[in-house]
C-alpha positions in Angstrom: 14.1 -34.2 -21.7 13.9 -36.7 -18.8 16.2 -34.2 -16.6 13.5 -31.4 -16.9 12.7 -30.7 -13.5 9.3 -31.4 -14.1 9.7 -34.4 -16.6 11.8 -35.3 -13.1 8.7 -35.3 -11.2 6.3 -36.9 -13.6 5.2 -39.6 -11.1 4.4 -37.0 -7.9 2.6 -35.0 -10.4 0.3 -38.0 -11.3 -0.1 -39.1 -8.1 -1.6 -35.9 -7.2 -4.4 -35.9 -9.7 -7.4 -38.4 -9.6 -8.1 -40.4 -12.5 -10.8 -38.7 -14.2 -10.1 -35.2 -12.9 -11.6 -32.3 -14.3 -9.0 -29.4 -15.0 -10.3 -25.9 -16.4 -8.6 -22.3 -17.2 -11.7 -21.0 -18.0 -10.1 -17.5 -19.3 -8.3 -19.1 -21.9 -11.2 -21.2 -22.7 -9.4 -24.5 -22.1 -11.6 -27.6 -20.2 -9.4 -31.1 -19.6 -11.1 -34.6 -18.3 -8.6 -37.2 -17.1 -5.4 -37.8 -15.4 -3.2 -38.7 -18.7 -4.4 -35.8 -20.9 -3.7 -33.4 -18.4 -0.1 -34.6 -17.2 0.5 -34.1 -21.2 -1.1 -31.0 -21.1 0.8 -29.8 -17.7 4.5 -31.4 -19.4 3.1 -29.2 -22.6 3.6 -25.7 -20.8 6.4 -26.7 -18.3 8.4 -27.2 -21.3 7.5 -23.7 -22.8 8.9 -22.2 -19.7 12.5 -21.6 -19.3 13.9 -20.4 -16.4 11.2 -20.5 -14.1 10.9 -18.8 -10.7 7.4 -19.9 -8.7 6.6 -17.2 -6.0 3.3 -18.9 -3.7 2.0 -16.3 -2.3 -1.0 -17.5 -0.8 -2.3 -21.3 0.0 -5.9 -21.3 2.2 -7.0 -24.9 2.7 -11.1 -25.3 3.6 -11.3 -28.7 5.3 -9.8 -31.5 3.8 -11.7 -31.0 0.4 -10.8 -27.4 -0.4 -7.7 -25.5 -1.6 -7.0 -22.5 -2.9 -3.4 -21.3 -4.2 -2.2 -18.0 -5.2 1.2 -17.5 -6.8 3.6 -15.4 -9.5 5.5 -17.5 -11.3 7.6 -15.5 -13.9 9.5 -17.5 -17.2 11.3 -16.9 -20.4 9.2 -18.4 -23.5 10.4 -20.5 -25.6 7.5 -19.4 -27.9 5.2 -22.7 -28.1 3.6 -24.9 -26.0 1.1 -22.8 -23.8 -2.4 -23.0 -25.4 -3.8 -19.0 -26.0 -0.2 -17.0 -25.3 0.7 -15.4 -28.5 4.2 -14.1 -27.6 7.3 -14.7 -29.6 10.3 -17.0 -28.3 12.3 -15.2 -25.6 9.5 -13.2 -24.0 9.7 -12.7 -20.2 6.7 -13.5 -19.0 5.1 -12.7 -15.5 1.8 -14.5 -14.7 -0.5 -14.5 -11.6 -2.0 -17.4 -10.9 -4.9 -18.5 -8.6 -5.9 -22.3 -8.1 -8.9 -24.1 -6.6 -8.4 -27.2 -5.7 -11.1 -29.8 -4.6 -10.0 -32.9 -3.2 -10.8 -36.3 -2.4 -9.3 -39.1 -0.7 -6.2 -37.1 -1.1 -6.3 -36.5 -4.6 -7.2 -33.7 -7.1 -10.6 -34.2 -8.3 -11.0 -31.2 -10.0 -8.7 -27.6 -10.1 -9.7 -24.2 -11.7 -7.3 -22.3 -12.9 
């Protein structure tokens, strides 16, 4: 659905992310390497979410090669599309979520989840 907002801002999200970045939720056991597989992977679980409210709660930036992001961001599920959630279709969902970022030449290089 091109008027997604995040299908919307495909392109920004690209841009962010270096070309072989290395992506990892490492408490749902998931590990991604490169830009294109990721973007599908991020469009994946945007699109599970409906209704979405992001809450940041936190951003601390180390230098120039460091961030770290905390944040709520709370959904209705439309019951696929997020690898490891087992909840049916219409669940409200709250989840907490801390990111580390490391950067280079402006760009994502690699982000823990």
């Amino acid at each position: 659905d091109p008027l997604h907002p995040v299908a919307a801002s495909v392109d920004r999200t690209r841009a962010l992310y270096d070309p072989e970045v290395r992506w990892a939720a490492p408490r749902r056991g998931l590990a991604i390497t490169g830009r294109e597989p990721l973007v599908a992977h991020l469009l994946r679980e945007a699109h599970a979410m409906r209704e979405p409210v992001l809450q940041p709660l936190r951003r601390t930036e180390s230098g120039a090669h460091r961030i770290v992001e905390e944040s709520a961001i709370r959904f209705v599920y439309a019951g696929e599309g997020i690898a490891g959630l087992t909840l049916p279709a219409g669940s409200r969902v709250e989840l907490s979520r801390v990111r580390v970022l490391d950067l280079r030449n402006g760009r994502i290089v690699a982000a823990t989840c």
